[in-house]
C-alpha positions as CSV (number, residue, x, y, z in Angstrom):
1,X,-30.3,16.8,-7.1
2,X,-27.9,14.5,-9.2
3,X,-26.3,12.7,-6.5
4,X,-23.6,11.1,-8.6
5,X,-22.6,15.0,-9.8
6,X,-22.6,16.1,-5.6
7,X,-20.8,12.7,-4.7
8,X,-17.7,13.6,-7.2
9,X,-17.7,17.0,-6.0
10,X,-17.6,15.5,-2.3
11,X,-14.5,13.7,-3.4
12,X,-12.6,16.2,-4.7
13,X,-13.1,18.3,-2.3
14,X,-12.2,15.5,1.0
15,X,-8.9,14.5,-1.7
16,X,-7.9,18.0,-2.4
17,X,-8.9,19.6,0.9
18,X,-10.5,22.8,0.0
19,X,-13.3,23.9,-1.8
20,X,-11.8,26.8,-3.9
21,X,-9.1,24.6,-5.7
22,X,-11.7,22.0,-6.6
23,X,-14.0,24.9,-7.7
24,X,-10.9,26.4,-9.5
25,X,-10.8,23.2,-11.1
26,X,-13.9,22.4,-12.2
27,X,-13.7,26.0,-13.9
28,X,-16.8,26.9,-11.4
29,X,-18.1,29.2,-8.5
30,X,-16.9,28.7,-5.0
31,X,-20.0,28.7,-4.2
32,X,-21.4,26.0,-6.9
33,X,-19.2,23.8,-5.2
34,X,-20.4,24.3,-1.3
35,X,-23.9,23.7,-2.6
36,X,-23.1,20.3,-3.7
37,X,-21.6,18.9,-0.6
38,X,-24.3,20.7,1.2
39,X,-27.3,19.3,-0.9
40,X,-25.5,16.0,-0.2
41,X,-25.3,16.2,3.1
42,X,-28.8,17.5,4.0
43,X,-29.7,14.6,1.2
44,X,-27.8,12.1,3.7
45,X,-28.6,13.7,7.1
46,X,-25.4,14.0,8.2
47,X,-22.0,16.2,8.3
48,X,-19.8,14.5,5.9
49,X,-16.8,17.7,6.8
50,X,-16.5,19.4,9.3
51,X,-15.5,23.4,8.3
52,X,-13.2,26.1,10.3
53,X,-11.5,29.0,9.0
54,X,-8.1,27.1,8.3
55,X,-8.9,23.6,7.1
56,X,-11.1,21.4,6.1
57,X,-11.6,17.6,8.1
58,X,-14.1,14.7,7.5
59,X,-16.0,14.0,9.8
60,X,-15.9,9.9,11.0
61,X,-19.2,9.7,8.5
62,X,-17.6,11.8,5.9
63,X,-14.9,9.3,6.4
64,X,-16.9,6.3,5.6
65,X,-18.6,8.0,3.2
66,X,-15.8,8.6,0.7
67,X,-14.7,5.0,0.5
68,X,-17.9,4.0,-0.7
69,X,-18.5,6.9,-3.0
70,X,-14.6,6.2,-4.6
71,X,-15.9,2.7,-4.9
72,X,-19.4,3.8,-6.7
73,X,-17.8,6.3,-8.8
74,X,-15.2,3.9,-10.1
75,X,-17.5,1.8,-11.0
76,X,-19.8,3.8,-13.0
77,X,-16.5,5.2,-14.6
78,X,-15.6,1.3,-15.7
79,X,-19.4,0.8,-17.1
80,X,-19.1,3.5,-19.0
81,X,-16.0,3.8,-20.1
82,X,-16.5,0.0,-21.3
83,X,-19.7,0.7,-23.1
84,X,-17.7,3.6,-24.4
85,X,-15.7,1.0,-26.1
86,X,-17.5,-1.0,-27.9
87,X,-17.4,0.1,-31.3
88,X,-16.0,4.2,-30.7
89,X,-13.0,5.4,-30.5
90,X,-11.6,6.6,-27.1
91,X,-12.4,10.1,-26.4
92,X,-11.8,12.6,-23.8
93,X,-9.5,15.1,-21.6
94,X,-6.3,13.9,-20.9
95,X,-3.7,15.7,-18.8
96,X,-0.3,14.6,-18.0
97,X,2.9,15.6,-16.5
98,X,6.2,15.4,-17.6
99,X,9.7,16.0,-17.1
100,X,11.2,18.7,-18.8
101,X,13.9,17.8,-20.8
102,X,12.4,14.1,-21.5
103,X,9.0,15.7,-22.5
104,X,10.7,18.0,-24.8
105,X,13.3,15.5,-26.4
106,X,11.1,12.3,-26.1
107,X,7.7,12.7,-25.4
108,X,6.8,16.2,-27.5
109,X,6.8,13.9,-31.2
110,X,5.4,10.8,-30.0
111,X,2.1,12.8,-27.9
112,X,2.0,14.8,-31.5
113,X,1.7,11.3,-33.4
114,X,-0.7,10.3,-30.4
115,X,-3.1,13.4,-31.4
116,X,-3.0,12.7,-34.7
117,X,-4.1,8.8,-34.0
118,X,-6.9,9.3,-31.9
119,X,-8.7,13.1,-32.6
120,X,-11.2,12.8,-30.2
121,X,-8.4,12.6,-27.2
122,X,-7.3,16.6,-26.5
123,X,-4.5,16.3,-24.6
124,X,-3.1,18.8,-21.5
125,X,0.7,18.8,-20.9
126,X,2.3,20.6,-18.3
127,X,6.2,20.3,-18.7
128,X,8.0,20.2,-15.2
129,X,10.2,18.8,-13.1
130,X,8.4,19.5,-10.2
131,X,7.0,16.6,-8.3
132,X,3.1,17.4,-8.9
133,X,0.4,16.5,-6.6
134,X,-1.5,14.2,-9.2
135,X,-4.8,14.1,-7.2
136,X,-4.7,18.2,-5.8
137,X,-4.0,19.4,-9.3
138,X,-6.0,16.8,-11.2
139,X,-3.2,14.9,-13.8
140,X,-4.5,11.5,-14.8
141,X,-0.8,10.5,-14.9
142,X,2.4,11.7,-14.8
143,X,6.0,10.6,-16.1
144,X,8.7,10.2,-13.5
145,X,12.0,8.8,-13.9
146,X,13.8,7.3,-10.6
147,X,15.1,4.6,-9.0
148,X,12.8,4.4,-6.2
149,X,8.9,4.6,-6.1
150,X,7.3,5.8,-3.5
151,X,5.0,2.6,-1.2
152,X,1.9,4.7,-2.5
153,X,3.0,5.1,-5.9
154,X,0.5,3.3,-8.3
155,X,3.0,2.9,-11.3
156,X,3.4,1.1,-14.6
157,X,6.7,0.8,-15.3
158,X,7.7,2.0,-18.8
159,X,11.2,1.7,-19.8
160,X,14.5,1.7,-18.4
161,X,16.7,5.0,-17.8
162,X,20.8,4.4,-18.3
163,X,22.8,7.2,-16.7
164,X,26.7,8.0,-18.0
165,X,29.7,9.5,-17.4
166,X,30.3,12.2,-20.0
167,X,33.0,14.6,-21.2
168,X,34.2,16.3,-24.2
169,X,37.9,15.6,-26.1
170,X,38.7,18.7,-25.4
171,X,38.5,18.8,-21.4
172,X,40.2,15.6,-21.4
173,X,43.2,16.7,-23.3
174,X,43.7,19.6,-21.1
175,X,42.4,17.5,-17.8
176,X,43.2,14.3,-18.8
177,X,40.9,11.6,-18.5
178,X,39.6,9.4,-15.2
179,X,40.0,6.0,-15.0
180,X,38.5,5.0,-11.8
181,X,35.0,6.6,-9.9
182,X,37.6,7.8,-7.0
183,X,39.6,10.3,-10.0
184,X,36.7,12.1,-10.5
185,X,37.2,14.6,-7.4
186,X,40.5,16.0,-9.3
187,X,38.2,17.1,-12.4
188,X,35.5,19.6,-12.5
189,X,32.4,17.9,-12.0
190,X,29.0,19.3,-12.6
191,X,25.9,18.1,-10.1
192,X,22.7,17.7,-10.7
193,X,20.3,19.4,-8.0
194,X,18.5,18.0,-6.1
195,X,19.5,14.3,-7.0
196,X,23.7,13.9,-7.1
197,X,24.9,17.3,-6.1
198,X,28.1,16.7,-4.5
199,X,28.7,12.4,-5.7
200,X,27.7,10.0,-8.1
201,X,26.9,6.6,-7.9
202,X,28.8,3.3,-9.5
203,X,27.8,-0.6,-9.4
204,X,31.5,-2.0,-7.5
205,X,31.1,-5.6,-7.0
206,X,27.4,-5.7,-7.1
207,X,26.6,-3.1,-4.6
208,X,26.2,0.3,-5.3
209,X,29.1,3.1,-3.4
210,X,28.8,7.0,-3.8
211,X,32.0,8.4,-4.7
212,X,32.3,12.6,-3.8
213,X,32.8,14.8,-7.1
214,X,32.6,18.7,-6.8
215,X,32.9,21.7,-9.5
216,X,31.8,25.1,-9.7
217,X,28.5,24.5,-11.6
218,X,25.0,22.8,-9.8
219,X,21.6,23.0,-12.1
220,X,18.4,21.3,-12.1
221,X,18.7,20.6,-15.8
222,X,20.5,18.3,-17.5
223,X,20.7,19.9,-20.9
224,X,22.4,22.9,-19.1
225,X,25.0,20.6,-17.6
226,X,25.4,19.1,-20.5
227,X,26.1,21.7,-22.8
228,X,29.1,22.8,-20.4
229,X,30.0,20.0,-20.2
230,X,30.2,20.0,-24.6
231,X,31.7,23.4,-24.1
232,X,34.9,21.6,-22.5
233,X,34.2,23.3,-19.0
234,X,34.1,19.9,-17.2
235,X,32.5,16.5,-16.5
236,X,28.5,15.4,-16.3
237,X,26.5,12.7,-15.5
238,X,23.6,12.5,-17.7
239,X,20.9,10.2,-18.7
240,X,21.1,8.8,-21.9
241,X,18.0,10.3,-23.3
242,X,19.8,13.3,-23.0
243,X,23.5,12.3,-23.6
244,X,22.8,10.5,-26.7
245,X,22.2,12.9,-29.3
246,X,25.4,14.8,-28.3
247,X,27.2,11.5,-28.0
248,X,26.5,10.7,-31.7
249,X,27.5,14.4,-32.4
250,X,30.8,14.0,-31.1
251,X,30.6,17.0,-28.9
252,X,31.2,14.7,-25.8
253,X,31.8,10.8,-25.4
254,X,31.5,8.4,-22.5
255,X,34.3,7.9,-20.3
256,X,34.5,5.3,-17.0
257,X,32.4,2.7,-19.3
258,X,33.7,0.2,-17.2
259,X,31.8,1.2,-14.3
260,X,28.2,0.7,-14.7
261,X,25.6,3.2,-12.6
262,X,22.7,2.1,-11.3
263,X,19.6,2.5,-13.3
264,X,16.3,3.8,-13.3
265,X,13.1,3.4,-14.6
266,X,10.5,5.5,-16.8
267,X,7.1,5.1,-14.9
268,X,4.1,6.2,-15.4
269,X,2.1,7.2,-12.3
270,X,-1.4,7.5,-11.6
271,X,-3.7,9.1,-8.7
272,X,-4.3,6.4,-6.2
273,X,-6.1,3.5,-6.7
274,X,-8.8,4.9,-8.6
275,X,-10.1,3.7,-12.2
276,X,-7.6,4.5,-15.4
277,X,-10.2,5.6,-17.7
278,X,-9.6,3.9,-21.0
279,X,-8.2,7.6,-23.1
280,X,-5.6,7.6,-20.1
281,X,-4.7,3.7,-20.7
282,X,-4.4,4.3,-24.6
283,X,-2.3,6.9,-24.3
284,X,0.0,4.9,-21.9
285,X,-0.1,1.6,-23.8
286,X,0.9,3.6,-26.6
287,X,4.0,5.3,-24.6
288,X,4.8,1.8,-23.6
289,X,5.1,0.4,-27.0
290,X,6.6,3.7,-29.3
291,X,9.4,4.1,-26.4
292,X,10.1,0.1,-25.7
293,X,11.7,-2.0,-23.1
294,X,15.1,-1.1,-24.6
295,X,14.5,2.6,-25.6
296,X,15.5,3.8,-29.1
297,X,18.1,6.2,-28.6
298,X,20.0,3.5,-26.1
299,X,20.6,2.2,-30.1
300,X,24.5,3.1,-29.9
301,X,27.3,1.0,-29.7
302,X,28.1,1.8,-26.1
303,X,25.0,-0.3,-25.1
304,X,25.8,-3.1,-27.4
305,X,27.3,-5.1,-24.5
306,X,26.6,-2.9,-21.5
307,X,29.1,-1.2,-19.3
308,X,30.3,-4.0,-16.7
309,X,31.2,-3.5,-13.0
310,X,34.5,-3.3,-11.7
């Protein structure tokens, strides 16, 4: 029996909570995978889960059981991973999530120079702006921008996200163009789902305040709302890693610049507490550094000084 084999599959199995998505996973037989927990168990004496037709539960020993195998396995990924590095290149499978329009603007070029830095790294990429379950569906990391992590989230923080009011010349001649947060309900604002469907958010006097918008259009993509919004059909409030290639186009400009928004970060979020293998922190340091503190395409004038509160 290789115990250290039937201990991993024992953990994905208690983490993901059913033997067919771990066996699904591991790109094996259901049946491989009961085998292992079993050969464990009868190696241990004891019922680590406890199995009904619905669900799957650890048992108290089960319980206590993963602990110490998360701590084991961690550490036997840290030894080798470490002797790994001495002298070799990093290696390895590395799947990652991110969001759709930022992966496709941002991240697509810099995880193509990534691949062509380090060869032995294949890389998975699943585009989405779904909210993936890291551990169930087996990411070693995923992007998410927001303003708020999550207390369980085990994060490194990337970069900063700006957000901004945007509209073309052309809706603003016919519209005219707001002055204050509270003008925006006379204009044909587009929402962003699920975030800010119906109001947007402002810095006034150093606390934040929600002022209602509404319009005729709701998407859960920016670059949609955006390109109405370039069409002349109304108002968006976009990220700048969308915003600022258009911006620079002239097909829309910033308007309410006096009013900052709050913003958010660029994080990169891993599975629990368990050991970042060493391909996974390459790739991540390298993210870090090609996107920066102060992201390149923040490089326009409009950020030169920053948009103050009013």
């Amino acid at each position: 029996m290789d115990r250290l084999e039937n201990m991993a599959t024992f953990r994905r199995v208690a983490e993901m909570g059913s033997f067919a998505a771990v066996a699904r996973q591991l790109n094996v037989a259901r049946s491989v995978v009961t085998r292992q927990v079993a050969a464990l168990e009868a190696h241990l004496g004891v019922k680590l889960i406890a199995r009904s037709t619905r669900r799957l539960n650890l048992t108290g020993a089960g319980q206590a059981y993963l602990e110490k195998c998360r701590e084991i396995l961690d550490l036997v990924d840290v030894a080798e991973s470490d002797l790994a590095a001495e002298g070799q290149v990093p290696r390895g499978h590395v799947r990652v999530s991110v969001p759709f329009s930022f992966g496709l603007r941002h991240l697509t070029p810099l995880l193509l120079d990534f691949g062509a830095l380090y060869p032995e790294i294949t890389l998975e990429v699943d585009y989405t702006d779904r909210r993936v379950n890291l551990i169930e569906e087996g990411v070693d990391f995923a992007i998410r921008i927001t303003g708020r992590l999550a207390p369980q989230d085990v994060a490194r923080r990337l970069s900063v996200c700006r957000m901004l009011v945007v509209a073309s010349d052309d809706y603003l001649r016919r519209r005219g163009e707001p002055q204050r947060p509270e003008e925006l309900i006379e204009h044909e604002c587009f929402g962003y789902l699920p975030a800010a469907p119906t109001s947007w958010s402002f810095v006034i006097d150093g606390e934040t305040r929600w002022f209602p918008i509404r319009g005729r259009l709701l998407a859960n993509n920016g670059d949609a709302l955006l390109d109405a919004a370039s069409r002349g059909l109304g108002i968006t409030n976009p990220p700048s890693f969308i915003a600022a290639a258009a911006i620079a186009a002239g097909s829309v400009r910033p308007i309410l610049t006096g009013y900052a928004q709050p913003e958010l970060g660029i994080y990169a979020v891993f599975p629990g507490t368990r050991y970042v293998p060493r391909r996974v922190r390459v790739l991540v340091d390298y993210l870090a550094e090609r996107i920066g503190p102060e992201p390149y395409w923040d490089a326009l004038p409009l950020f030169a000084g920053g948009a103050a509160g009013a």
